[in-house]
C-alpha positions in Angstrom: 82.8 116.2 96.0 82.5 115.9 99.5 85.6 116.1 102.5 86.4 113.7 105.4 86.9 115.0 108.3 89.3 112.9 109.7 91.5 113.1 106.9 92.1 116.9 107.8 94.7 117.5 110.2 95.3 121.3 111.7 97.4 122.5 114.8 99.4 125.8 115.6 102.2 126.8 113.6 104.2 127.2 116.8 104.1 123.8 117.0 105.4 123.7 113.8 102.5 122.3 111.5 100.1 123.5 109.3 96.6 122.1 108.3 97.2 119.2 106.1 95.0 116.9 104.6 95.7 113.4 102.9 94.3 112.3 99.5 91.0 110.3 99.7 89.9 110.6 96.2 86.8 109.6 96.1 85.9 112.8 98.9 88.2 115.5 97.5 87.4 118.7 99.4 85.9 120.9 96.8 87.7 124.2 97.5 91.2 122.7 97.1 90.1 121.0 94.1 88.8 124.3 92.5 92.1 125.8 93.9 94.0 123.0 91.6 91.9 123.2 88.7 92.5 127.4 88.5 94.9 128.5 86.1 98.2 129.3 88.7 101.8 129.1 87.7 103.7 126.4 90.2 106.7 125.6 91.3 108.2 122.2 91.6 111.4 121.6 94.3 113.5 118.9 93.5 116.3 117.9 95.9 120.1 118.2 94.3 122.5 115.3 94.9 124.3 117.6 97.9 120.3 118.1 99.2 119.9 121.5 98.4 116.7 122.6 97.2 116.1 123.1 93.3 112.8 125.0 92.5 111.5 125.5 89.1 108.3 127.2 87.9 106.4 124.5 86.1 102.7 123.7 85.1 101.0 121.2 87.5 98.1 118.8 86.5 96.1 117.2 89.5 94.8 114.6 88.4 92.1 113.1 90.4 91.0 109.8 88.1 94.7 108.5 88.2 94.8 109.8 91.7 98.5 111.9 90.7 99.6 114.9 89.5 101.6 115.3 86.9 104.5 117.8 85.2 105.7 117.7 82.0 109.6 118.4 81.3 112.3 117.7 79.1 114.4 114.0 79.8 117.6 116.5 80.1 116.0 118.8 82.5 117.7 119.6 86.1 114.3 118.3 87.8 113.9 115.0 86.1 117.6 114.1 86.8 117.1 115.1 90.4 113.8 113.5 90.3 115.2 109.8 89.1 118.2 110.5 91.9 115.9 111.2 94.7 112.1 111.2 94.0 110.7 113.2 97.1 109.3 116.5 95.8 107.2 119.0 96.7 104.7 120.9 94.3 103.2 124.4 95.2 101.2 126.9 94.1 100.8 130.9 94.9 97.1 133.3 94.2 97.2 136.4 96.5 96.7 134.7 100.3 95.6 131.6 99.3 98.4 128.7 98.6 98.7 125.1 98.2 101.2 122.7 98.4 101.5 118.9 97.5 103.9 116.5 98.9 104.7 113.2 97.6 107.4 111.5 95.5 108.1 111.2 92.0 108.5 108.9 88.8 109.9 110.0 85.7 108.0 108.3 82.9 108.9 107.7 79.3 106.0 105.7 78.4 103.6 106.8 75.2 100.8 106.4 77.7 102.0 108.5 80.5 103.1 111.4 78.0 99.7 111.7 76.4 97.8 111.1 79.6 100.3 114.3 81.4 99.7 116.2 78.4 96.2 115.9 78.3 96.0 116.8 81.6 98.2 119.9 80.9 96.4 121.0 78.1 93.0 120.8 80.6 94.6 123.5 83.0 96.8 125.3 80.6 96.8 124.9 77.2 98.1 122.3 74.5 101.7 121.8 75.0 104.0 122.4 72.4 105.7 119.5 70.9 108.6 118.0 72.3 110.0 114.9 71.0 112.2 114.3 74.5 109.2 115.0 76.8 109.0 112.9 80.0 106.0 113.1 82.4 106.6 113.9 86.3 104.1 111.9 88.0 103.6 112.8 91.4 102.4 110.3 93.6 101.1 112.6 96.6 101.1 112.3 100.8 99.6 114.9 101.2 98.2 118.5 100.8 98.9 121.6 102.8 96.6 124.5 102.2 96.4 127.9 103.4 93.4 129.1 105.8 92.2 131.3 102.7 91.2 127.5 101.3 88.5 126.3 104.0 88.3 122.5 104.2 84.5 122.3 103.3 
């Protein structure tokens, strides 16, 4: 995997940006992929009905053939229902100095074939899931990435 260039975008953060880089699948950077295919606890911030932030330690699965990422969660859970009310979310993840975000939106999906497909993906980075018969699958449709400078862009 290669990275374009002109996907990248990187200014000061006193002007109040970070460097940032929009999915092009077929030319994923190689260090942020490795960064997303590391074993790393996430978290996942939903938005409550008021807009106050809800953030939840979850397990994140890129996944770069579907072009998404995906969490798995109980139907019940705080962030599906703030999910279905309002998908934008925001998915990061913390290891020493280096961090990642995503940024995209989200659909909850029942589906046999999303489940399996999440938990496959899950199982890839983590480990199996255990079984739960009221599973949903988080996919997250992402804008973009923001990275830390500890994740160079080659």
């Amino acid at each position: 995997m290669g990275q374009s260039a002109a996907k990248w975008c990187s200014c000061r953060w006193e002007d109040g940006c970070v460097t940032a880089w929009v999915p092009d699948w077929d030319d994923f950077p190689e260090s942020l992929l490795e960064f997303w295919s590391e074993r790393h606890l996430c978290t996942l911030t939903t938005l409550r009905i008021d807009g106050r932030p809800h953030v939840t330690p979850v397990g994140v699965a890129l996944d770069v053939e579907w072009q998404c990422a995906w969490v798995i969660t109980s139907r019940s859970s705080l962030k599906a229902v703030h999910a279905s009310a309002d998908p934008r979310v925001a998915a990061c993840q913390v290891a020493g100095r280096r961090w990642s975000t995503i940024e995209g939106t989200v659909e909850v999906r029942s589906d046999p074939a999303s489940i399996r497909r999440a938990e496959e993906r899950y199982a890839v980075r983590y480990r199996t899931p255990r079984p739960n018969p009221s599973r949903v699958a988080l996919r997250i449709q992402v804008d973009r990435f923001l990275r830390s400078s500890g994740l160079t862009s080659q």
